[in-house]
Structure formats: structure tokens, C-alpha cells
C-alpha positions in Angstrom: 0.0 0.0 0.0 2.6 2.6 0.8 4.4 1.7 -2.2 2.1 2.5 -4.4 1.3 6.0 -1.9 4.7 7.0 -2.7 4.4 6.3 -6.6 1.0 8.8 -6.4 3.3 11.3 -4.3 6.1 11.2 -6.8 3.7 11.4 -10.1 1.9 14.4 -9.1 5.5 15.9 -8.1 6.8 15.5 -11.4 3.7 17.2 -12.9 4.0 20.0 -10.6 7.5 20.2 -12.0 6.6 20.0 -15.7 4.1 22.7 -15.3 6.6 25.0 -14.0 8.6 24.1 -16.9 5.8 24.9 -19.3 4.2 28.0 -17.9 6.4 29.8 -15.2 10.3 29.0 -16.1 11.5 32.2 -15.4 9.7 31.9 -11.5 12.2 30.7 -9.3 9.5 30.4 -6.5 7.5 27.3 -7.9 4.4 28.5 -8.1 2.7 24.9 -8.9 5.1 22.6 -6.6 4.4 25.1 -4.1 0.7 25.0 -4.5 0.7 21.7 -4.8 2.5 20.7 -1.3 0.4 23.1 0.5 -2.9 21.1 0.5 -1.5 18.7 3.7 1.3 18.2 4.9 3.8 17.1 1.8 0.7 17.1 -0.5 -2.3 15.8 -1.7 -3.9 12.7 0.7 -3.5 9.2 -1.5 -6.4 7.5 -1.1 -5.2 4.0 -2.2 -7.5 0.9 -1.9 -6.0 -2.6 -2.5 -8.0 -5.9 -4.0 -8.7 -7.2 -0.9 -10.1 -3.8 0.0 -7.5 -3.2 2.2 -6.5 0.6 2.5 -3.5 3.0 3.6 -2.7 4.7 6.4 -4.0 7.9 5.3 -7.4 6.6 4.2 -7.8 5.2 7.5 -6.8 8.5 9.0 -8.9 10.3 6.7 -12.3 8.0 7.5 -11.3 8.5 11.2 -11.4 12.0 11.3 -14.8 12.2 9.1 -16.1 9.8 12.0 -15.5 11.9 14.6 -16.8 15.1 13.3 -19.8 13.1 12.3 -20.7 11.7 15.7 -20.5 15.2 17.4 -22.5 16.6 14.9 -25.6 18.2 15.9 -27.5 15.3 13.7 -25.5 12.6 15.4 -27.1 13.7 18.6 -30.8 13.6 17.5 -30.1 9.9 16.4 -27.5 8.6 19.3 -28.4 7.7 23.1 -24.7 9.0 23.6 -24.1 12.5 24.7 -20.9 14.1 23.5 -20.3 15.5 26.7 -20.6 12.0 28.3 -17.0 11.7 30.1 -17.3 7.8 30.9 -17.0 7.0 27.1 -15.5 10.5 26.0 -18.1 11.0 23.8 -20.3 9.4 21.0 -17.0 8.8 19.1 -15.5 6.8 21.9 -18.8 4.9 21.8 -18.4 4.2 18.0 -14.6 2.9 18.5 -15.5 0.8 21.3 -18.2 -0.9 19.0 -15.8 -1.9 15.9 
């Protein structure tokens, strides 16, 4: 999985490069490299899913995070029994982890 991560990582690198070759060669700042590695922390999030199903790091991260903003959501609390103030379980995401 992180193989093929680091093979997304380096293609879109290399096309950051070649548009700065195309359309701003005389701009020593990098304009598209620089764009480019500003959307996280060293670029885009690879989202790689395997035949299995079995996903990277970062997807996992990435579904985490969308799980916890979801079950403190307003709508999570008209649906859940948990309260997101509910210390003992630290909250209706702690609830969802324990339950996996």
C-alpha cells in the first residue's frame, strides 16, 4: 500500500514540476510545486485501496477523522443515546470505536 502511496506522491511531483517548466520558467518560487504541497502536509492525501479492499494509512486517518466530526454533529445527537459530553465514554466517538 505505501508503495504505491509513494508512486502517487512522486507522479503528481513530477507534474508540478513540468508545469513549471511549461508555464512559469523564469519563476524561481515554484508556483505549482508550491501549491501543490500546501494542501497537507507534503501534498495531496492518497487514497489508495487494494484488492482485498485493504486501504493505507492515510485513508484510514482520513475516514477516522470524518467519524469523529460526524458523531459530534448536531444530527449525530438527534439519532444517538450517547451525549458528546458523556465523560465515561469520551463522547459518542468513543462509543463508535469501542463498538468496531
Amino acid at each position: 500500500m505505501e508503495k504505491r502511496v509513494a508512486e502517487i506522491e512522486a507522479h503528481y511531483t513530477e507534474r508540478a514540476k513540468k508545469l513549471h517548466t511549461t508555464f512559469a520558467a523564469g519563476n524561481n518560487s515554484n508556483p505549482f510545486l508550491s501549491a501543490y504541497k500546501s494542501y497537507d502536509i507534503n501534498g495531496i492525501d492518497s487514497l489508495v485501496v487494494g484488492h482485498f479492499c485493504e486501504v493505507n494509512k492515510g485513508f484510514k486517518q482520513i475516514i477516522c477523522s470524518i467519524t469523529k466530526m460526524a458523531a459530534e454533529s448536531q444530527e449525530a445527537g438527534n439519532i444517538s443515546p450517547a451525549s458528546s459530553t458523556d465523560h465515561k465514554r469520551k463522547g459518542r466517538y468513543a462509543l463508535f470505536k469501542s463498538s468496531k
